[in-house]
N, C-alpha and C positions, 0 to 999 in steps of 0.2 A: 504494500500500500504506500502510493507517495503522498508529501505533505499536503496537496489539493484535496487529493482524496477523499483524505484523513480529516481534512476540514470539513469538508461539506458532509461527509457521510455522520461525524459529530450533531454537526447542525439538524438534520435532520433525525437525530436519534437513536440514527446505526451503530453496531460496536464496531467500534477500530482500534489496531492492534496498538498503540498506544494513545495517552493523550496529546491533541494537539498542543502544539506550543506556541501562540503568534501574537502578533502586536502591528500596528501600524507604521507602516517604516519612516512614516518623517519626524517618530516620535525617541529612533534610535542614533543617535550621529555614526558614521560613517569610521572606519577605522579600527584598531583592534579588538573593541569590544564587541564590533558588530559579526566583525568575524567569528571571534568564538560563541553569539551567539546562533548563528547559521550553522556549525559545527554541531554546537548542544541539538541543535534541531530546530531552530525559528525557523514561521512559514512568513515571512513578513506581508501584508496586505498594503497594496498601494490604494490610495484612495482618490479617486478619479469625479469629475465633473459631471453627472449624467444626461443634463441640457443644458440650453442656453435662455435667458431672459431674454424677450425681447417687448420693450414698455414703449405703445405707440401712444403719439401726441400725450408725453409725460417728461417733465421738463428737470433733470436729475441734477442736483444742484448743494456743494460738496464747500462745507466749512471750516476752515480748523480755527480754533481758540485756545492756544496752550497747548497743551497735549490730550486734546477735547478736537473730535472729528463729529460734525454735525454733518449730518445726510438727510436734504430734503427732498422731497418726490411731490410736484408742483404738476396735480392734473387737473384735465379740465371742469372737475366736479369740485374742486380743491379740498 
């Protein structure tokens, strides 16, 4: 069984020959601890985008104050 597998057959509440082991990889920095954790057996999970927004006649409009980001969204209903 590989680590996909292993994962998804978990998920769904199948036995698998061990437990998985995984994490989100932008949560791990890069370099020798990442290695040994892929050695240990990390499945890492990349976490990806799965659409896009698209805001028609909405007028998007982007503050800063300090270390304060205000984000306004200006539509026609307001």
């Amino acid at each position: 069984m590989n680590s996909r597998s292993r994962v998804l057959a978990a998920l769904k509440g199948e036995s698998v020959d061990r437990i998985p082991f995984t994490v989100y990889d932008i949560l791990i920095p890069r370099g020798e601890l990442w290695n040994d954790l892929r050695r240990m057996g990390l499945t890492p999970i990349t976490s990806i985008s799965v659409f896009h927004e698209k805001l028609l006649n909405v007028r998007i409009r982007r503050v800063v104050e300090g270390d304060y980001v205000y984000i306004f969204y200006d539509t026609p209903v307001n």
